[in-house]
C-alpha positions as CSV (number, residue, x, y, z in Angstrom):
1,X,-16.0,-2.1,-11.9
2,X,-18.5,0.8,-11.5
3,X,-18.4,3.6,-9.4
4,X,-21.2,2.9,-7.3
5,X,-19.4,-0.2,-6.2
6,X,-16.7,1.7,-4.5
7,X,-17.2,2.6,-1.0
8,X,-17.7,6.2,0.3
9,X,-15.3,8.7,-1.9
10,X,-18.6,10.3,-3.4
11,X,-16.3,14.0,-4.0
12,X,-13.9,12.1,-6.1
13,X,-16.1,10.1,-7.8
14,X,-18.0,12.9,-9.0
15,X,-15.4,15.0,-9.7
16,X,-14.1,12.2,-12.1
17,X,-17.3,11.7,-13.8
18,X,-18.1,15.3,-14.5
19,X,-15.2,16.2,-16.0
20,X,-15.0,13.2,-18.3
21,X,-18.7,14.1,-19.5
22,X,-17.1,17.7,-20.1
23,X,-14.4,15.9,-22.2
24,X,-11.7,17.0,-20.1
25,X,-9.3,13.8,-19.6
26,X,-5.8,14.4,-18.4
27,X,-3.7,12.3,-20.7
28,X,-1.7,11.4,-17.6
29,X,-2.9,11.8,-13.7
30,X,-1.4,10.6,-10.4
31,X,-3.5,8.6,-8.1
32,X,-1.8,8.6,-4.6
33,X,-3.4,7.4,-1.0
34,X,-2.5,5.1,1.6
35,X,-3.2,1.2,1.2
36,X,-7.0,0.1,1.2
37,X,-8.3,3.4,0.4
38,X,-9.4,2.2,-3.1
39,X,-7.2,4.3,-5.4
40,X,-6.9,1.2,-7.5
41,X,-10.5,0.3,-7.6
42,X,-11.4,3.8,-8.3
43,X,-9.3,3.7,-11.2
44,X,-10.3,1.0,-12.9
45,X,-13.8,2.1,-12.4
46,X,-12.4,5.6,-14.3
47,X,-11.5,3.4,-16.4
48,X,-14.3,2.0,-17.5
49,X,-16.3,5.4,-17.6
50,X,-13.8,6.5,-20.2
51,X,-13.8,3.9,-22.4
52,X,-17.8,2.9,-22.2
53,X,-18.2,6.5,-22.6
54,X,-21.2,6.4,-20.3
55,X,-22.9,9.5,-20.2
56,X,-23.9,10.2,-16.5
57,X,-23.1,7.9,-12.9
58,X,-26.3,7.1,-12.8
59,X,-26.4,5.0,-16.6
60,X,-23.6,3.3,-15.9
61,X,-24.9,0.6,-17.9
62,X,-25.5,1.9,-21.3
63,X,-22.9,0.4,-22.9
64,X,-23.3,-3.1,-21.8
65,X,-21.4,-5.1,-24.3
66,X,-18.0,-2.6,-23.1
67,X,-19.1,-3.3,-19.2
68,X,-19.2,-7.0,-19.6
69,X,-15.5,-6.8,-21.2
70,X,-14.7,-4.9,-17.9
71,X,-16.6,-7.4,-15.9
72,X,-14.0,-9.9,-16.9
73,X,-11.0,-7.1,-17.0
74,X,-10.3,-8.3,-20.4
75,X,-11.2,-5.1,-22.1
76,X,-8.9,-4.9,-25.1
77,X,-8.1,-1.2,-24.7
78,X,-7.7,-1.6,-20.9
79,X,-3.6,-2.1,-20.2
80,X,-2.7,-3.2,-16.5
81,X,1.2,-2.8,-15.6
82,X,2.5,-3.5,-11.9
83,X,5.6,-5.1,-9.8
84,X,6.8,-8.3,-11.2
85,X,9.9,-10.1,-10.1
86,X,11.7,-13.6,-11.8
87,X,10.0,-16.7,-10.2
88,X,9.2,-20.7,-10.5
89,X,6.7,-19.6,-13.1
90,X,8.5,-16.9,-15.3
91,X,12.6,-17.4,-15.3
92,X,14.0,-14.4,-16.6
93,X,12.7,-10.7,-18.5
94,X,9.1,-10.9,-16.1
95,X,6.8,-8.4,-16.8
96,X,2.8,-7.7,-16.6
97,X,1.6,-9.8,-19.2
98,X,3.4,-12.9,-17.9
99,X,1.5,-12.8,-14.8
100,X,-1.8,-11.5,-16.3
101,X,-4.6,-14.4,-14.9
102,X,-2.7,-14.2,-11.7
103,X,-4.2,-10.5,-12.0
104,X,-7.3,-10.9,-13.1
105,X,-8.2,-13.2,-9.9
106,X,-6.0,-10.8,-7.6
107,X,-8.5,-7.5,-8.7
108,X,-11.8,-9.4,-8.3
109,X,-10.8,-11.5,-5.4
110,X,-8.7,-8.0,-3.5
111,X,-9.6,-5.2,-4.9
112,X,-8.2,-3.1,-2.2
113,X,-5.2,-5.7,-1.4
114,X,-2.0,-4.1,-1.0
115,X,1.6,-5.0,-2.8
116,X,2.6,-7.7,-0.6
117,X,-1.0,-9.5,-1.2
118,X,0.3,-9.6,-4.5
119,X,3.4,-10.7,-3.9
120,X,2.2,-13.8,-2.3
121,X,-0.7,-13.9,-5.2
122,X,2.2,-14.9,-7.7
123,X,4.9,-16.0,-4.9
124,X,7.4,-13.9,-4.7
125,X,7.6,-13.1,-1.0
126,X,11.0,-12.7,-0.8
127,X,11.8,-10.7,-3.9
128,X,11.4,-6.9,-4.5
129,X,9.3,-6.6,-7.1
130,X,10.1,-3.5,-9.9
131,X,8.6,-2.4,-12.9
132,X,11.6,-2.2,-15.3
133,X,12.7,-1.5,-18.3
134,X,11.4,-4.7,-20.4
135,X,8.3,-3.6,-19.1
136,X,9.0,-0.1,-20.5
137,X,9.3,-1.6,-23.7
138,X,6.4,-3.3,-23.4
139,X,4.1,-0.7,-23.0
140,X,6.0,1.6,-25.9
141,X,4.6,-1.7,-27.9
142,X,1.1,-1.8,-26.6
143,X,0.8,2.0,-27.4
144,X,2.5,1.9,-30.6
145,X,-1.1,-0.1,-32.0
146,X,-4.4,1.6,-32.7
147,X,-6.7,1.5,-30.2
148,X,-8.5,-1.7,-30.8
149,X,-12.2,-0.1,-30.8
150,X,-10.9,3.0,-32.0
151,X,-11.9,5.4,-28.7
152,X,-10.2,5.8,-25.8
153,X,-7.8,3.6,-24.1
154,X,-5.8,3.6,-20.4
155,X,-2.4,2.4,-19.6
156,X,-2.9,1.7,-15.7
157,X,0.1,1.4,-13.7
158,X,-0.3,0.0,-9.9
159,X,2.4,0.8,-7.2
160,X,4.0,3.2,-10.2
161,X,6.6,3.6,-7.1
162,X,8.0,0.6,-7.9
163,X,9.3,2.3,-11.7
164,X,12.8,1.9,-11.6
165,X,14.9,4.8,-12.9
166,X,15.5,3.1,-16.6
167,X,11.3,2.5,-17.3
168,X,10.8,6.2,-15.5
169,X,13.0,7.8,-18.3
170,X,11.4,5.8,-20.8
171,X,7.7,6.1,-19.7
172,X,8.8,10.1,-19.5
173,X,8.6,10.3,-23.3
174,X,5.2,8.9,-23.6
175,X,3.8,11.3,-21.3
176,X,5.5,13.9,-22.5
177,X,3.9,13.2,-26.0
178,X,1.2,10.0,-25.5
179,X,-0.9,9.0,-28.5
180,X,-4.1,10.2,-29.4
181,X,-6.9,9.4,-27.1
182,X,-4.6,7.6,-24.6
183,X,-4.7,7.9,-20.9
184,X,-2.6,7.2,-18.3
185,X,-3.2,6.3,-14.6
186,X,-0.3,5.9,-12.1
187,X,-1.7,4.4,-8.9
188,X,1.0,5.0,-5.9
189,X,0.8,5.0,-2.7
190,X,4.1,7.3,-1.9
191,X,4.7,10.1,-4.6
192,X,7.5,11.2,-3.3
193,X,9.3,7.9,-4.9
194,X,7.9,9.1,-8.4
195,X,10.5,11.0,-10.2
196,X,9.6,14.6,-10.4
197,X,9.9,14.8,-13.8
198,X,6.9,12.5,-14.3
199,X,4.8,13.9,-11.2
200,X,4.9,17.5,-13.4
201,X,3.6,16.1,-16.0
202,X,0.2,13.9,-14.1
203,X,-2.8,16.0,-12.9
204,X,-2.5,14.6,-8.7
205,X,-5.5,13.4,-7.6
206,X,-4.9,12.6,-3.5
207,X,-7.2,10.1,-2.1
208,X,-8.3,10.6,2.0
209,X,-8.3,7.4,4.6
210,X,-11.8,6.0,4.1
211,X,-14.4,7.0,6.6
212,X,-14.8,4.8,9.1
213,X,-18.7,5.0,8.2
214,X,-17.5,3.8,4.3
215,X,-15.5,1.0,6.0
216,X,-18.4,0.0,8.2
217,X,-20.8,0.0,5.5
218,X,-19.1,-2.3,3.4
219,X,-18.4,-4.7,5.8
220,X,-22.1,-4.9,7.3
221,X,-22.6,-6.0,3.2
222,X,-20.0,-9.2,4.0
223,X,-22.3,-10.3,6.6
224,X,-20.2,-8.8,9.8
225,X,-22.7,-7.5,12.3
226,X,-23.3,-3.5,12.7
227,X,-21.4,-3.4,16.1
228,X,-18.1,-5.5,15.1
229,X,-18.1,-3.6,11.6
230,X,-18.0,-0.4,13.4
231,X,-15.3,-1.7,15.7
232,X,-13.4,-3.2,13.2
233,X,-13.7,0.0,11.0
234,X,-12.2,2.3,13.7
235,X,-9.4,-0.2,13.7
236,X,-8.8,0.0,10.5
237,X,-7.9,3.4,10.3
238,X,-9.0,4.1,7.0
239,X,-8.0,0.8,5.7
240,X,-10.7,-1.3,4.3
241,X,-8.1,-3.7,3.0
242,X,-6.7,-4.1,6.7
243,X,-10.9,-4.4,7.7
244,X,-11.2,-7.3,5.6
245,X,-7.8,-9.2,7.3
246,X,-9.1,-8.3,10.8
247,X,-12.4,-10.4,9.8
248,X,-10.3,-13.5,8.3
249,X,-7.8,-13.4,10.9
250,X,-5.0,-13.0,8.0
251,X,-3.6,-9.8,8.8
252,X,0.3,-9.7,8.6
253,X,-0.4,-7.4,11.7
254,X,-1.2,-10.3,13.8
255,X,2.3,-11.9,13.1
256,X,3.4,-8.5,13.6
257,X,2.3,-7.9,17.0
258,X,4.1,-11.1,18.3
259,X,7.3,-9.7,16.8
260,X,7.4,-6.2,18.5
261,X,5.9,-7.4,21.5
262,X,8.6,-10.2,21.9
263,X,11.2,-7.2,20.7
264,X,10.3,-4.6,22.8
265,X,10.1,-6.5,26.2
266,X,13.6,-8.6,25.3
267,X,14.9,-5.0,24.3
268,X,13.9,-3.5,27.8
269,X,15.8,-6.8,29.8
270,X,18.5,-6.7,27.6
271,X,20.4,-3.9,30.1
272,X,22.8,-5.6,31.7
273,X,21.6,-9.0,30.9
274,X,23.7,-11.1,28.7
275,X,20.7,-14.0,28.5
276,X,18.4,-11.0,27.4
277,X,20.8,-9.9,24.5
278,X,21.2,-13.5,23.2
279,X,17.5,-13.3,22.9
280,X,17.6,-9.9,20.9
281,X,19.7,-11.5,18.5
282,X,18.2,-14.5,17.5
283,X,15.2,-13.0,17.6
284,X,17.1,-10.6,14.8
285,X,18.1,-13.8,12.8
286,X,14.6,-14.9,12.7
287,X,13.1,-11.7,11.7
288,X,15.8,-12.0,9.0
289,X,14.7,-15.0,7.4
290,X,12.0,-13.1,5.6
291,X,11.6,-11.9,2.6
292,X,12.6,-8.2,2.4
293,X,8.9,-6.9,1.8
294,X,7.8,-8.2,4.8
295,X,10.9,-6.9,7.1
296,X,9.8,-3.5,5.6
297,X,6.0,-4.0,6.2
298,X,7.0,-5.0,10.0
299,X,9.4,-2.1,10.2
300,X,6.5,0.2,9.0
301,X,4.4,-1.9,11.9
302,X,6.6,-0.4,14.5
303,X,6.5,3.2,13.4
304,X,3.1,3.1,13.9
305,X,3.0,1.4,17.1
306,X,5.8,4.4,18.0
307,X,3.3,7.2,17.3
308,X,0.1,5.5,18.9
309,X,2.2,5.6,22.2
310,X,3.6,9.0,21.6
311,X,-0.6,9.8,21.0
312,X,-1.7,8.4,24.2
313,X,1.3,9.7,26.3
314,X,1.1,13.1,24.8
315,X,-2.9,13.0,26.2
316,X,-4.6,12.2,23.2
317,X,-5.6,8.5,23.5
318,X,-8.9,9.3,21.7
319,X,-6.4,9.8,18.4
320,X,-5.3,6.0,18.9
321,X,-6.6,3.7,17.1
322,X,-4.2,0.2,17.2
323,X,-5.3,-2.6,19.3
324,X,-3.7,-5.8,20.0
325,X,-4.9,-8.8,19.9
326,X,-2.3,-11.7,20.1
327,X,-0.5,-10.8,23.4
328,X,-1.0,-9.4,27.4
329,X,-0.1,-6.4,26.0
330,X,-1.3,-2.5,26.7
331,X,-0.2,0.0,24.6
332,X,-1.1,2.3,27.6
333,X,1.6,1.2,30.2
334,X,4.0,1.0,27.1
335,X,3.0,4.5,26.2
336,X,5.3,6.0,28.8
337,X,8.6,4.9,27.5
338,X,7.8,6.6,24.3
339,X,8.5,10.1,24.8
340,X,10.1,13.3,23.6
341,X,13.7,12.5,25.3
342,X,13.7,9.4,22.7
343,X,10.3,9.6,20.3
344,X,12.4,11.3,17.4
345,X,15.6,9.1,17.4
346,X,13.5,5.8,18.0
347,X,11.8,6.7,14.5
348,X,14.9,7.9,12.6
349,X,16.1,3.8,13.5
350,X,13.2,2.4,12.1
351,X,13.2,4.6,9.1
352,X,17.6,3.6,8.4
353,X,16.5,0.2,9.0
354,X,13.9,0.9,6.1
355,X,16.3,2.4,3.8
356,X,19.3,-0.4,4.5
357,X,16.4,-3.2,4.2
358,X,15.2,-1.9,0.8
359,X,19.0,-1.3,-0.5
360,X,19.3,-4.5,0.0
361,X,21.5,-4.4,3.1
362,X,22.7,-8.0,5.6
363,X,18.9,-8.1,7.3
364,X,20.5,-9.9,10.4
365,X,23.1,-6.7,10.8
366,X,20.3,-4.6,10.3
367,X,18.2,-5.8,13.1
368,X,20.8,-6.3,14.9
369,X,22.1,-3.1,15.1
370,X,18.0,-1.6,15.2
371,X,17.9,-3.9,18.8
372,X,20.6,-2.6,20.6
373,X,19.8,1.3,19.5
374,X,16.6,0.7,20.9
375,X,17.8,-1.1,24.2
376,X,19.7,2.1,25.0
377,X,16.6,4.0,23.3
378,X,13.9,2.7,25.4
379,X,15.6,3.2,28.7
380,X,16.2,7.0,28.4
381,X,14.0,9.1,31.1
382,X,11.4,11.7,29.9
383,X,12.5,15.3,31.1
384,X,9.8,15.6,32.7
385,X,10.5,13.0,35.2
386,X,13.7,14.6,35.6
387,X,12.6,18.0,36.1
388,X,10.5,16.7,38.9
């Protein structure tokens, strides 16, 4: 993957190249930004500068034995570690290498696909994936060899969030003393999960929302026309991966929608209505049926939904950028029940509902519990209707 096949990013692809030509590598950095912004991408394609040693971004193809390696991601000094999690396939001990084709067709076929694409890549829905301490082992092994070419080589690590506190300790001591001429690449999208003993030790390199412009671009390349790719690109928000969904109709937002359109209305009959609140809670059992990645992704959904409403009731609808598509439903008459009586305690539910769903609390109790906060929630005046 070569940096020119990236979209937009130009500041942090040059800043990357240059200072590799200047020979100045951090033996560990921190790639963070939000889902489909191409921190992954981007670092593979680092990657692949490093260990090609290609001179300039314009030659990217001097070394064009190294690039075809890369081509196939089977580079021998090119390490991949991410989330695994037991499954049909792999019984017990899962870790990277198990799951290594399912990989190599993930990156080329979504290379700005987001955890729970992967998830369903290898079928584990329903799990929460970890990088653990087999896997910890495993790279101490990997690294313990000579590079097999004898120049650089990179230990990637995607969603490096997802290190649980046993492989953080263990990957600490690598980083704090890594073998000659090794690199390593965290990709997260939260570094504030990332122990702070490992984020003092990475050069942070913080990746923006792509440019709507970036987004546009590479869809106009996928055949979409220039006035839906622009459309679609505003959608997106800086999220080419969500882009790409909007265009196949495989967004988990469009299951999404149904759900908190379904929740929200049931939530604002439920006062006084006993037929509304047996609603709310079998709509709770069914939410619960899911795997816990996708309770949290929906969960997430909601917050969002939250602050476009907040946005457009505040008087700043130009900063909103969600649309729905599945349901008769307008964000703008919804927009006035989200206000500052309610805005912060409606988001402090849906972030405990987070924290108890990735703890792995009773989902049904959890929902539960989130519906009938926010039927008492979602009925509270604004002041300033009060005050009038």
């Amino acid at each position: 993957m070569l940096f020119k096949e990236i979209l937009g990013l130009n500041h942090i692809k040059k800043h990357l190249a240059l200072s590799a030509d200047a020979g100045r590598i951090p033996s560990a950095q921190l790639f963070v930004g939000g889902e489909g912004t191409g921190t992954l991408a981007m670092a593979i394609a680092y990657a692949q500068y490093i260990i090609c040693s290609n001179q300039n971004a314009e030659n990217e193809g001097s070394n064009s034995v190294c690039n075809l390696k890369f081509d196939s991601l089977s580079h021998p000094d090119m390490h991949f570690v991410y989330p695994t999690a037991n499954s049909e396939k792999i019984k017990s001990h899962a870790v990277s290498d198990h799951y290594i084709k399912d990989w190599i067709s993930f990156v080329k076929e979504q290379p700005y696909g987001n955890l729970f694409d992967w998830y369903r890549a290898i079928g584990i829905e329903k799990k929460q994936a970890q990088i653990g301490v087999d896997e910890a082992a495993s790279i101490s092994k990997k690294l313990s060899l000579k590079p097999y070419e004898g120049g650089y080589r990179v230990m990637l690590i995607w969603m490096a969030e997802k290190l649980n506190s046993s492989a953080s300790n263990k990957l600490l001591k690598l980083i704090e003393e890594p073998p000659e001429k090794t690199v390593f690449i965290l990709v997260t999208e939260d570094e504030e999960q990332i122990i702070q003993t490992i984020k003092s030790r990475c050069q942070i390199l913080h990746f923006p929302p792509l440019a709507e412009q970036s987004i546009a671009d590479g869809l106009i390349k996928k055949g979409v026309s220039k006035e839906n790719a622009l459309r679609l690109a505003h959608e997106a928000n800086g999220n080419f991966n969500k882009a790409l969904d909007l265009i196949n109709n495989d967004s988990e937002d469009l299951v999404f929608e149904k759900w908190f359109v379904y929740w929200v209305r049931t939530a604002f009959k439920a006062k006084g209505n006993k037929e509304a609140i047996k609603d709310l809670l079998s709509w709770s059992e069914e939410v619960a049926k899911n795997g816990r990645e996708t309770q949290k992704k929906f969960l997430q959904y909601c917050l969002v939904v939250i602050r476009q409403a907040m946005l457009i009731n505040f008087g700043v609808p130009s900063l909103s950028f969600l649309k729905f598509h599945t349901e008769q439903f307008d964000l703008k008459k919804f927009a006035p029940f989200i206000h500052e009586n309610n805005i912060l305690s409606i988001v402090e539910i849906l972030e405990e509902s987070i924290y108890h769903v990735e703890r792995n609390g009773n989902s049904k109790i959890i929902f539960t519990d989130l519906s009938i906060k926010l039927t008492r929630l979602i009925h509270q005046k604004n002041s300033a209707y009060q005050a009038s």
